[in-house]
C-alpha positions as CSV (number, residue, x, y, z in Angstrom):
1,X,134.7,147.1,60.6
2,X,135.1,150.5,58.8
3,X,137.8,153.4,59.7
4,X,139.1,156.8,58.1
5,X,142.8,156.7,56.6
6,X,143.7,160.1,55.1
7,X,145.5,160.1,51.3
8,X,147.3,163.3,50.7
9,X,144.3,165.9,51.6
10,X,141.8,163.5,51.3
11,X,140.1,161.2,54.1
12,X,139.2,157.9,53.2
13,X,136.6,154.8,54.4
14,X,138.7,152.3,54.7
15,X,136.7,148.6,55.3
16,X,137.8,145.3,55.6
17,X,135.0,143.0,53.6
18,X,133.3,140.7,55.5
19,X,133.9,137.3,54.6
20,X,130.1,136.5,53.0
21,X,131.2,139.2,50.4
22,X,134.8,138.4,49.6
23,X,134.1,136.2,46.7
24,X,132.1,139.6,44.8
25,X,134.3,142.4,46.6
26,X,137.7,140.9,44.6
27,X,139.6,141.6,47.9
28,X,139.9,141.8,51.5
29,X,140.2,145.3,52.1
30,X,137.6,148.5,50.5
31,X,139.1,152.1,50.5
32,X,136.3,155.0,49.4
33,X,137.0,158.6,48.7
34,X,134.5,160.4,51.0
35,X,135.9,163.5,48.9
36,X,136.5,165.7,51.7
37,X,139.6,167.1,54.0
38,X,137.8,167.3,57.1
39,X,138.2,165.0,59.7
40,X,135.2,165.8,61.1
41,X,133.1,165.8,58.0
42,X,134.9,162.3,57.0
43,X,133.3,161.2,60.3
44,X,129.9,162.2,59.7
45,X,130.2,161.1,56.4
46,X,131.2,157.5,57.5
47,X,128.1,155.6,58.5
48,X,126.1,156.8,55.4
49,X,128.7,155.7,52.9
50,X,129.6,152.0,54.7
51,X,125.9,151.6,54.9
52,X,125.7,152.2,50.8
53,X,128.6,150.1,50.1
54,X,127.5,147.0,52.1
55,X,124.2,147.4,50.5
56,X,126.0,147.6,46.7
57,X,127.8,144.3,48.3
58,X,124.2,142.3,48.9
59,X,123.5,143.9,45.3
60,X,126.5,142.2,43.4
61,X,125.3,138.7,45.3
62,X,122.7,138.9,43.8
63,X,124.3,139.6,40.3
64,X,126.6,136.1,41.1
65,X,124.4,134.2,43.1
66,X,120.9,134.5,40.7
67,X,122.0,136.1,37.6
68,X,118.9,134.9,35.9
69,X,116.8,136.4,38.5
70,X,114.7,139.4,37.9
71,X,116.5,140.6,41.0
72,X,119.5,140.4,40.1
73,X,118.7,143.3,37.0
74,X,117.2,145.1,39.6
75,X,120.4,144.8,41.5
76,X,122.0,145.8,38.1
77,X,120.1,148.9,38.4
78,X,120.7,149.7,41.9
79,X,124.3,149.4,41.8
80,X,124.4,151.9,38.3
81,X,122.3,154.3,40.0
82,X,124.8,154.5,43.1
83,X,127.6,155.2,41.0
84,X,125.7,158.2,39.4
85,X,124.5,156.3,36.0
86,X,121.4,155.1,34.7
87,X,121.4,151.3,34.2
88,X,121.5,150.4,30.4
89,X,121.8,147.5,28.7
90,X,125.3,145.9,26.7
91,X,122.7,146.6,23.4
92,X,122.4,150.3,24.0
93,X,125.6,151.1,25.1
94,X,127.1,150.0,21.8
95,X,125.5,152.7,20.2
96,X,125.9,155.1,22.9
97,X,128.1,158.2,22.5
98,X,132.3,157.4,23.2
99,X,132.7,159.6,25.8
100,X,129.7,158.2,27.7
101,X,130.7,154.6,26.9
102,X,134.4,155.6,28.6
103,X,133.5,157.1,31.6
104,X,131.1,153.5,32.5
105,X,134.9,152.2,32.2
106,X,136.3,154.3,34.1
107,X,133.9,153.9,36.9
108,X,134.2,150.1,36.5
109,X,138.3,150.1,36.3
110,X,138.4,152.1,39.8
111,X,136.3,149.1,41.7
112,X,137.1,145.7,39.6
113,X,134.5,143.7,41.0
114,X,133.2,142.0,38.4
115,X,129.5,141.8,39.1
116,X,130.0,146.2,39.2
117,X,131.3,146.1,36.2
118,X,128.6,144.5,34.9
119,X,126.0,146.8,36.2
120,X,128.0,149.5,35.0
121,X,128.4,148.5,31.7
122,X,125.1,146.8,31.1
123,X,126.0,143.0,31.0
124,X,123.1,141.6,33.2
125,X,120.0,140.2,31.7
126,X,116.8,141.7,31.3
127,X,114.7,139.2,33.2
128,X,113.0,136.9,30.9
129,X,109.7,136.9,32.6
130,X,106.9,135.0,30.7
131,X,103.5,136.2,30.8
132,X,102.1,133.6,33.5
133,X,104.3,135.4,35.9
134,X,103.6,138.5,35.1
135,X,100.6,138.9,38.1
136,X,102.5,137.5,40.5
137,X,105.2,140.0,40.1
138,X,103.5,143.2,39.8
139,X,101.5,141.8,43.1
140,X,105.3,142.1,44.6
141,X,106.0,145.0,43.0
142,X,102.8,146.7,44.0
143,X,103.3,145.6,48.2
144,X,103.6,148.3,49.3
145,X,100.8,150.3,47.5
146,X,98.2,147.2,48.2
147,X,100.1,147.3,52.1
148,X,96.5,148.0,53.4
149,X,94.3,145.7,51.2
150,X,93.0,142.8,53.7
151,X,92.9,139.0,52.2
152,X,89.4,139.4,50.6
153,X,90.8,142.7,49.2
154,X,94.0,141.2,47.7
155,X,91.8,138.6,45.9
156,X,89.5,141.3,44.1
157,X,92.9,143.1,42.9
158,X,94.1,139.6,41.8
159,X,91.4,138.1,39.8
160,X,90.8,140.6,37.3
161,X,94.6,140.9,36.4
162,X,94.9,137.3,36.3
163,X,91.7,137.1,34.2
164,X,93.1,139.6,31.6
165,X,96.4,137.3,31.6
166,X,94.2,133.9,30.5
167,X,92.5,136.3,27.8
168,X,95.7,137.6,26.7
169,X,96.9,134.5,26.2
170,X,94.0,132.6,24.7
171,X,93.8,135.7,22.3
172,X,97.6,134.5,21.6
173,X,96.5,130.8,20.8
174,X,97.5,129.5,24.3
175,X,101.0,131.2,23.9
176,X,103.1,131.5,27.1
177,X,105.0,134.4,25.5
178,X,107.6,136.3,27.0
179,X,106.6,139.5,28.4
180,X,109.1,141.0,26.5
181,X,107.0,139.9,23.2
182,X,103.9,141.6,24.3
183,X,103.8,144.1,21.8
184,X,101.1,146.6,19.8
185,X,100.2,143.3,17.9
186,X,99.9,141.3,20.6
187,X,97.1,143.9,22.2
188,X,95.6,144.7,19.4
189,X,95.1,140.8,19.0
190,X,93.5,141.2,22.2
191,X,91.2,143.8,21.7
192,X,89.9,141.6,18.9
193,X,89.5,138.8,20.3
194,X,87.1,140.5,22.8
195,X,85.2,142.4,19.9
196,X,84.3,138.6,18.5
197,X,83.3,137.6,22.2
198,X,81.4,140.5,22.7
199,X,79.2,140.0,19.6
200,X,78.7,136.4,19.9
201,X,77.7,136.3,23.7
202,X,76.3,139.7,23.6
203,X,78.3,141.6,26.1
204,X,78.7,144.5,27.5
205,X,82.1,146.3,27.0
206,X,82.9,147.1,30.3
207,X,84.5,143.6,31.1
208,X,86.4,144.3,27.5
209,X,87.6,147.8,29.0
210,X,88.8,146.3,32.3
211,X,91.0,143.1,30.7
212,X,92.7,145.8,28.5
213,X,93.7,148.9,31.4
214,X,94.6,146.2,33.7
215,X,97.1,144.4,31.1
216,X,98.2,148.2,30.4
217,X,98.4,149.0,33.7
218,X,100.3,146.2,34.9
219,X,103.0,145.9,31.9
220,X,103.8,149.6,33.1
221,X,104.3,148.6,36.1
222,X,106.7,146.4,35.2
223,X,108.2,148.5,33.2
224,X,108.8,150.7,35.6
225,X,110.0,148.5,38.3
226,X,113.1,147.5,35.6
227,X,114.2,151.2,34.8
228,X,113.9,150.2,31.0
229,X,115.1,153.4,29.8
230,X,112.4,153.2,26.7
231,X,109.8,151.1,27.8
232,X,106.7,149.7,25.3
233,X,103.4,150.8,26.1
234,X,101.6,148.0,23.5
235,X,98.1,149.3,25.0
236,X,98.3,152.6,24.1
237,X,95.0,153.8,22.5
238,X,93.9,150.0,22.4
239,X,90.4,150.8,23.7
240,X,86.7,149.7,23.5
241,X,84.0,151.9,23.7
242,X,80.0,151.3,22.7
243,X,78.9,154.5,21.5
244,X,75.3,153.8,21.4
245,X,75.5,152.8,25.3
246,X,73.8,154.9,27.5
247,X,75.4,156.1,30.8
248,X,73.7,153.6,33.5
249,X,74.1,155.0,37.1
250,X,72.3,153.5,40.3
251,X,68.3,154.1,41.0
252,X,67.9,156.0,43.8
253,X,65.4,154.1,46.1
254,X,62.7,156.8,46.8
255,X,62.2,157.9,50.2
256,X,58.7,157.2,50.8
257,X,59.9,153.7,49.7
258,X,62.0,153.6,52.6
259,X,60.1,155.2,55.5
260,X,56.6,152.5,54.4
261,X,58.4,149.3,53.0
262,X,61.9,149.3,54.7
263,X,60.7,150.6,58.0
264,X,57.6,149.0,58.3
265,X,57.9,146.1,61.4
266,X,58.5,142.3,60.5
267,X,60.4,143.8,57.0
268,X,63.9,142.3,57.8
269,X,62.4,139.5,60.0
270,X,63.5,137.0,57.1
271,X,66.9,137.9,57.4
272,X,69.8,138.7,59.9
273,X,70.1,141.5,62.2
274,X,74.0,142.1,61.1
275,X,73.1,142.4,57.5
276,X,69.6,144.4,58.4
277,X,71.4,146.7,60.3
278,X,74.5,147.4,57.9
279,X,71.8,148.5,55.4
280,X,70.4,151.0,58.2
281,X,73.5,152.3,58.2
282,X,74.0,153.3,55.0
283,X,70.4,155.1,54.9
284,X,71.5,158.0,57.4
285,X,75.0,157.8,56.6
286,X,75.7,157.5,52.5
287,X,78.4,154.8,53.3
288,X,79.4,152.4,50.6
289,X,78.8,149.0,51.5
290,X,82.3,147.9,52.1
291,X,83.1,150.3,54.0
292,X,80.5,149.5,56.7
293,X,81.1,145.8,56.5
294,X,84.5,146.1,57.1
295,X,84.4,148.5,59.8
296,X,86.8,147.1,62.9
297,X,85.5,147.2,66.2
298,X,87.6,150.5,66.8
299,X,85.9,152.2,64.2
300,X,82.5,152.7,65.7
301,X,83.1,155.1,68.3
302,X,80.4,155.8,70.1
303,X,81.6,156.9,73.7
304,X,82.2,160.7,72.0
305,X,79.9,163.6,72.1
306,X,78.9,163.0,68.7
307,X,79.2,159.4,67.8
308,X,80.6,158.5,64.3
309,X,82.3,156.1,61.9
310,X,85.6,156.6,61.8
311,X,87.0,156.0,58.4
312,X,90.2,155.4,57.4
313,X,93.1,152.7,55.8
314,X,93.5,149.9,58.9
315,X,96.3,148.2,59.3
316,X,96.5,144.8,61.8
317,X,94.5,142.1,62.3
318,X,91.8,144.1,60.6
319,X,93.6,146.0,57.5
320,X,91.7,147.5,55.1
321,X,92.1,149.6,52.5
322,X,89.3,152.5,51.7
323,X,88.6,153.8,47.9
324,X,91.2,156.8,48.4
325,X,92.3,159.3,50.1
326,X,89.1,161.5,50.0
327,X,87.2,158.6,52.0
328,X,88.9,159.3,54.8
329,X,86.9,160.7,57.0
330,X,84.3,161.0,60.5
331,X,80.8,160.4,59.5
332,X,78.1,161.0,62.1
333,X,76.0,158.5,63.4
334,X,71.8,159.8,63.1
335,X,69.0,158.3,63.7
336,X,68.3,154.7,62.4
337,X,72.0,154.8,61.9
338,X,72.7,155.3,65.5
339,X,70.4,153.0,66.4
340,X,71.8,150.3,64.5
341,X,75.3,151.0,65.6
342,X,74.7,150.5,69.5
343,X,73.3,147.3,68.6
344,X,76.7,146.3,66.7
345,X,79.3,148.5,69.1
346,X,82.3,145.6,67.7
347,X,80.8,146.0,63.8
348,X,79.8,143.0,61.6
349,X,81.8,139.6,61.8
350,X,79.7,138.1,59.6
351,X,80.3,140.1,56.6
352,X,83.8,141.4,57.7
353,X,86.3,141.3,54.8
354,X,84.2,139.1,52.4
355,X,82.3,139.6,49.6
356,X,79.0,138.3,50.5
357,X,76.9,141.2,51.8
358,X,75.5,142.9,48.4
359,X,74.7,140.1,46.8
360,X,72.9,137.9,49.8
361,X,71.3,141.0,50.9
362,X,69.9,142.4,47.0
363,X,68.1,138.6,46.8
364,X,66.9,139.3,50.2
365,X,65.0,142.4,49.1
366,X,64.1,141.2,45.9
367,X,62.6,138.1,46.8
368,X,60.3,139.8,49.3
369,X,59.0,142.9,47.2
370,X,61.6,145.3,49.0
371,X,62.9,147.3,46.1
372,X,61.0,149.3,43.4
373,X,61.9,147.3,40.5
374,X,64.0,144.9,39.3
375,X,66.7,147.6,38.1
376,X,66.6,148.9,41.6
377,X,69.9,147.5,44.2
378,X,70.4,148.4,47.7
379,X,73.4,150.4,46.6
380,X,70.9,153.3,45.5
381,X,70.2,154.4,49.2
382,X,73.6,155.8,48.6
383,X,72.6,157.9,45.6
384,X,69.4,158.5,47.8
385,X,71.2,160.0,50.8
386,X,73.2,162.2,48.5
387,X,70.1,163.7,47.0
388,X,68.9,164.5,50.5
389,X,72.3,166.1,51.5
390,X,72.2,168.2,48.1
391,X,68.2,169.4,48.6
392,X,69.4,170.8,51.9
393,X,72.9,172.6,51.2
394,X,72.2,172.9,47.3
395,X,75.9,172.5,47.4
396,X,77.5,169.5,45.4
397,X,80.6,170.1,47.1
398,X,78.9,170.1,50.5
399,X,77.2,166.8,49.7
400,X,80.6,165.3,47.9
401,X,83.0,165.4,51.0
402,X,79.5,164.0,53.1
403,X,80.2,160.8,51.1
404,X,83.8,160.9,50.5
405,X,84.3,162.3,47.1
406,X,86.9,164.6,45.7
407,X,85.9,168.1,47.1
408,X,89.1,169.4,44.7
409,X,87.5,167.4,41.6
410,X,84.0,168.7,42.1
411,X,85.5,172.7,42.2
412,X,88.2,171.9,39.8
413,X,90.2,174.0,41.5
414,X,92.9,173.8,44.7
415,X,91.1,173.3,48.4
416,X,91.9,175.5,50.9
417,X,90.9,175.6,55.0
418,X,90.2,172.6,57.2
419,X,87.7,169.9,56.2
420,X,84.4,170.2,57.5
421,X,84.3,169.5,61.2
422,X,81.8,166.7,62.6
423,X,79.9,168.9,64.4
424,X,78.5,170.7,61.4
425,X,78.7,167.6,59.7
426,X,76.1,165.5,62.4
427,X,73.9,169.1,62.3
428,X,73.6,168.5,58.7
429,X,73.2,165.0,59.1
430,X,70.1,165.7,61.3
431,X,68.5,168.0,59.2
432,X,68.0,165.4,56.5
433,X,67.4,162.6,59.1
434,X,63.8,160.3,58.8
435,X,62.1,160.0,61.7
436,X,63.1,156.8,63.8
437,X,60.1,153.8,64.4
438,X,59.7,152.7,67.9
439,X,60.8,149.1,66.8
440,X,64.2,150.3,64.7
441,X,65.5,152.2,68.2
């Protein structure tokens, strides 16, 4: 229970601790400046600063209760940061400048607790995190960024961190090392040990390039997530590239290809009408694959004027998170498209958050003479679709924010005005659309 007492000129919080925070608090009773003479200030002022001080309460448990914890230097930092200082540790205080070093004292002597004191003056622990851990805590400190990644989603960000944490390490001779110990030495050890794999299984790079930006990536978000006023970055300019690699992109598949192989009757007769009917889809609409399998039942709205896919980051029982924000968007539903939603109105259960769809679909088509050439994937109807767009507006702007690219990335430049409605989107749509086959409707 908190109330105002008034010292001198000044009003006061006054607090009697609760008993769970007695044993951290030093005392029964908490008085606060709330620096002002107004009693009516003072009162709006109240409920913000109790708030603040029984959360600086649960942050010095956490100092007593788990000091070896990595939340209890967190705590550390909170605490530091509400009395106006940046946490640093015992180690660089001692070479910090006198005046800086009293004034931590200061702070400390006016509320004795001893776990403030120690956030103040830089006596908890950096958490000695090892690098088998290191995945699972960036996946907690990253919870709220990854807040709309479904299961399947969660377990494509996973992997490849944890991947790059058993090639660290086996690049380290098997060493469990302290994350602390990762340093320019340790990565460059890394890089090497992919250059040898490389040239002895002939590899590409590109797995090479992944390990090393997601070990980067996730040691600085780590770092980060401690406040470490100077924090290592042992990855930086640790890259590989091939230089005599050319740039591969996805072959379109041509549209003839489509309209006399893909729409001929009995093509799909060999496989299912979900997976069929998601690759229909993405001929009249430029979709990426994912984000037609996972499309939740709400997402196919076709009781509007102008039916569409509605995409967008899900959360519920159906979450999902889309590439970015430029995928959000209303794509219109057109011809084979159409026809192939109405026939799926609650989406595609059977591909729905897994992973399964390119692959068991690709050997579908392969093994039944369905694309042009063994380079050729399904993903090219994509590029395809894109290529119409672009012949019709000449506009690579135009066709971007059609599939959900960067419209401010392709001008290099701010974007002004509203998006580009889905009326003139489904007109555009229908002036690149193939003509429909009686047996597709």
């Amino acid at each position: 229970m908190a109330g105002l007492i008034k010292r001198g000129t000044t009003w006061h919080l006054r607090m009697r601790v609760p008993k769970r925070y007695r044993a951290v608090a030093g005392r029964n009773e908490i008085h606060r400046s709330l620096e002002t003479d107004s009693e009516r200030r003072a009162r709006e002022l109240l409920p913000d600063v109790k708030a603040k001080l029984l959360a600086e309460l649960d942050q010095m448990t956490v100092i007593k209760e788990r000091p070896e914890e990595a939340d209890a230097y967190r705590a550390a930092q909170k605490i530091a940061q509400a009395r106006g200082f940046a946490y640093r540790p015992l180690s660089d205080l001692l070479e910090a400048p006198l005046e800086d070093v009293l004034e931590r004292v200061e702070a400390s002597a006016a509320y004795p607790a001893t776990e403030a004191a120690k956030a103040l003056l830089g006596a908890v622990e950096e958490p000695a995190l090892r690098l088998s851990g290191l995945v699972e805590e960036v996946e907690r400190i990253a919870a709220h960024d990854n807040r709309y990644k479904s299961e399947n989603q969660m377990r494509l960000w996973r992997n490849p961190r944890k991947r790059a944490v058993a090639n660290l390490q086996a690049a380290l001779g098997g060493k469990d090392v302290l994350v602390s110990e990762i340093d320019h030495a340790a990565a460059l050890k890394h890089k090497a040990w992919w250059q040898k794999k490389i040239a002895a299984e002939n590899l590409s790079v590109e797995s090479a390039k992944k390990d090393l930006a997601n070990m980067a990536g996730m040691l600085r978000r780590y770092y980060e997530s401690i406040a470490q006023p100077d924090p290592p970055y042992p990855y930086h300019r640790v890259s590989l590239k091939d230089r005599h690699k050319a740039e591969s992109r996805k072959l379109e598949i041509p549209v003839d290809w489509i309209t006399e192989k893909w729409f001929a009757p009995g093509a799909f007769d060999g496989t299912n009408d979900e997976a069929r009917d998601i690759l229909l889809i993405s001929v009249e609409t430029g979709c990426r694959q994912s984000e037609i399998c996972d499309l939740p039942p709400e997402a196919i709205v076709l009781d509007h004027p102008i039916p569409h896919l509605r995409l967008r980051f899900e959360e519920g029982e159906n979450r999902r998170e889309i590439k970015n924000t430029s995928s959000v968007r209303e794509v219109p539903l057109v011809g084979v498209a159409l026809a192939a939603a109405k026939r799926h109105p609650d989406g595609f259960p059977r591909y729905r958050g897994k992973s399964t769809y390119s692959a068991t679909m690709n050997q579908y088509m392969r093994n039944n003479g369905l694309l042009p050439s063994p380079k050729h994937t399904i993903g090219g109807v994509r590029h395809t679709w894109e290529s119409r767009i672009l012949a019709e507006t000449k506009r690579m702007d135009v066709s971007g924010e059609m599939m959900g690219h960067s419209v401010k990335q392709i001008r290099k430049r701010p974007v002004y005005g509203d998006a580009t409605p889905l009326q003139k989107r489904q007109a555009l749509a229908k002036k690149v659309m193939l003509a429909v086959p009686d047996h597709l409707r």
